[in-house]
N, C-alpha and C positions, 0 to 999 in steps of 0.2 A: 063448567070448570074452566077458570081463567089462569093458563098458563104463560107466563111469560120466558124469554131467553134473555140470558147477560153472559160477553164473553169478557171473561180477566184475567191478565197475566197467561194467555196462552191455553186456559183452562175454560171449558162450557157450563154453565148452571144452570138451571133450570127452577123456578119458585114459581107458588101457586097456593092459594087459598084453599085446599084442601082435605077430603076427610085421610084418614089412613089407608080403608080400603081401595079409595080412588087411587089412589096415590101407588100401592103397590100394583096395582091392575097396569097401571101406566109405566111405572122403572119396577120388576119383581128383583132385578138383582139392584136397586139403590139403597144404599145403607140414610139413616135418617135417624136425627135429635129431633126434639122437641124445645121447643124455640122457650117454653115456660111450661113447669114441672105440673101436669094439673089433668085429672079425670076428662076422658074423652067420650062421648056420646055420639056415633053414629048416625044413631032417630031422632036425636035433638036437636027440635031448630033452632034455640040457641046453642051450640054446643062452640065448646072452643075450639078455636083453631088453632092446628099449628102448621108451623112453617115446613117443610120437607123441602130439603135440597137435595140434588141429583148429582153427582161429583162422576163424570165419566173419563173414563180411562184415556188419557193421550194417548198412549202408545197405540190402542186398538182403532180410535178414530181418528186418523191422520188428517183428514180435512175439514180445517176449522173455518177457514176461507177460503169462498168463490165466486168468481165473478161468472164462472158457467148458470145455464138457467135452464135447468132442463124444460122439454117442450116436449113434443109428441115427435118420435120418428117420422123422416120425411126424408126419401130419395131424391126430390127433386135439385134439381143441379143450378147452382147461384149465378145470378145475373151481371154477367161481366161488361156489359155494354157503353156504359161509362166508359169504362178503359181499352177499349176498342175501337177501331175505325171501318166503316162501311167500304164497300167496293167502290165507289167514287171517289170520295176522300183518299183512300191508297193508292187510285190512279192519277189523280193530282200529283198526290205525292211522285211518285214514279216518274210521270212527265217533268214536274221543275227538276228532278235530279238529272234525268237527261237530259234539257235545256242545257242545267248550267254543265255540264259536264262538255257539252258539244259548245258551247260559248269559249270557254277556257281551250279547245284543244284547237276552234279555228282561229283566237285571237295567238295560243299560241305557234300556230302556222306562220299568220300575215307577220306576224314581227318578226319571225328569222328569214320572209321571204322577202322583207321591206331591207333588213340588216343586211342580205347576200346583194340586193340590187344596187342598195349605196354603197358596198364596198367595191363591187365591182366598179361602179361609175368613179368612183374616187382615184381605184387605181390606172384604169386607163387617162384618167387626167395627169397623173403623177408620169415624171418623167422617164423614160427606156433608159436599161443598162445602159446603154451605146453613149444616148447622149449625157447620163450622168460623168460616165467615162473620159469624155470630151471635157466636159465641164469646166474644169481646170487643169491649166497646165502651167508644168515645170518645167524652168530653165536654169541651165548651170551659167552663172555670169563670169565664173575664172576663165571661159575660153574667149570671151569678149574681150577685147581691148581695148586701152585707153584711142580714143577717139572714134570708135567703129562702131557701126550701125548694123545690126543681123534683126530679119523678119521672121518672124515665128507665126505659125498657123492655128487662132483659138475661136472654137466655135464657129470655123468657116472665116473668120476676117482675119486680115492680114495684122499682126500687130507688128509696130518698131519697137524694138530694146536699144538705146545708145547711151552707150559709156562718155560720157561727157570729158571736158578736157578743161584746166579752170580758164581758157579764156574763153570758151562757150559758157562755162557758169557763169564770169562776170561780165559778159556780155550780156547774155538772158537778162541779169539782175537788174542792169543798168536803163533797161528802155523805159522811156517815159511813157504814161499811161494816156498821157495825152496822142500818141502816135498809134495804139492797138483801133482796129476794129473793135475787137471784143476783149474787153480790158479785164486782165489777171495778171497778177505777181508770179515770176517764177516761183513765189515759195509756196502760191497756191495750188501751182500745177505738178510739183516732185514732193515724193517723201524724203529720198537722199539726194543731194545736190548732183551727187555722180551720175545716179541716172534718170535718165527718161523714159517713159513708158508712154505708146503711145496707140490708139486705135488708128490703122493707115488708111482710114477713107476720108477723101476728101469729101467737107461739109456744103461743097456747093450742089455735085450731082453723082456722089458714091463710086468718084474714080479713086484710083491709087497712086498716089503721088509719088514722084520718085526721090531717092534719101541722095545727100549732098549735093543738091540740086538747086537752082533758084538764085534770087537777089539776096538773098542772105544767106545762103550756105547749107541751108538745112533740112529743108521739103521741100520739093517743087510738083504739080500739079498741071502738065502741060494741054491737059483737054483743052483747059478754059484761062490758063494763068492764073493759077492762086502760088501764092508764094509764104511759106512758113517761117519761121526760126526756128531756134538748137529749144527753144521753151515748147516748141507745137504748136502757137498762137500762130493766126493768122495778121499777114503785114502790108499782103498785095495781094489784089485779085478780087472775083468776085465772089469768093467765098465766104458767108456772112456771119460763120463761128468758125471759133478755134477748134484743134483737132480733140477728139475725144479720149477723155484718160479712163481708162479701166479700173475697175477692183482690182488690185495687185499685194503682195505679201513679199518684203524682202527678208529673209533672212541668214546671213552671212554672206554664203555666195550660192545662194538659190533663190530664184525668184519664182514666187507662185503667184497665177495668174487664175482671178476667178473668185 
């Protein structure tokens, strides 16, 4: 007996070249036409055949499709080895975890012990209160007056402040460049004509020159005889620059030095 299967539309058939009796022995509850109206014979080996179809109940057989395959029961427990790793392997693993882990926590050590070292060297380079303090100073210029010379003390060196008077300005203005040692324009040496500003050492060997003193009126330097003008330039003596002008800031009547 050659049974075939055909599933359609959701529904199972089942056809086969069959006698009747075969055919109920196999479905007793399938209902069956006869495929063409015509006397059947059992014991006849020719007898006709008819078609029997098997129409089975959706509701009662719910699985019409499967991709399960039944097999023979078997406890045995599936081989996950693929997706696994052996004790070597996880100890590898493990070690470069803690490699990198110990990399990152001693790189991040040396870099804030490298950062406290250079901050530290930076700030002892860097200047002390004290002397930032010193740094600069202020002078009220209203107590000064026309023609007077007062010495102020900045960063240890004596400086002059002199209120000029205009025949010391156009005195200054007038010397010929040809008579300086060390040739500057009064207009290179002042920001205001009024005053002078001046560092009080003298540039031959770090004396202190004395003010209204000299062959010209103005600095005098009696270690060695150097002699100045009302401008600070040197005019006599053996001193081989003019006197040194500082960073200075006039503003109204304050003078900041530094």
């Amino acid at each position: 007996m050659n049974i075939s299967r055909a599933i359609a539309n959701n529904r199972t058939f089942f056809t086969a070249p069959v006698t009747e009796t075969a055919f109920r022995a196999a479905f007793p509850n399938a209902t069956h036409k006869l495929s063409k109206t015509r006397n059947i014979s059992e014991k006849s080996s020719n007898a006709n055949i008819t078609n029997y179809t098997s129409k089975l109940n959706f509701n009662i057989q719910r699985r019409l499709h499967s991709t399960f395959s039944p097999s023979t029961p078997s406890t045995a427990i599936p081989s996950f080895a693929g997706y696994t790793k052996d004790e070597a392997s996880a100890s590898r693993d493990k070690n470069r975890v803690f490699s990198y882990l110990m990399l990152g926590a001693t790189g991040t050590v040396l870099a804030s012990t490298a950062q406290a070292s250079v901050h530290g060297f930076l700030v002892n380079l860097a200047a002390s209160a004290d002397v930032l303090a010193v740094s600069k100073l202020e002078v009220d210029l209203s107590n000064i007056k026309i023609g007077d010379s007062v010495t102020v003390k900045w960063r240890g060196k004596p400086v002059f402040v002199r209120h000029r008077t205009n025949d010391q300005i156009t005195q200054s203005e007038l010397v010929p460049m040809s008579e300086l040692v060390d040739p500057q324009t009064d207009a290179e040496r002042v920001k205001i004509p009024e005053w002078l500003v001046l560092v009080g050492i003298c540039t031959h060997l770090g004396c202190v020159p004395i003010k209204d003193s000299g062959d010209f009126g103005a600095y005098y330097c009696p270690c060695h005889g150097s002699h100045y003008d009302y401008s600070g330039r040197i005019r006599k003596g053996p001193a081989p620059l003019n006197l040194e002008i500082p960073e200075y800031i006039i503003d109204g009547n304050l003078l900041t030095i530094g």
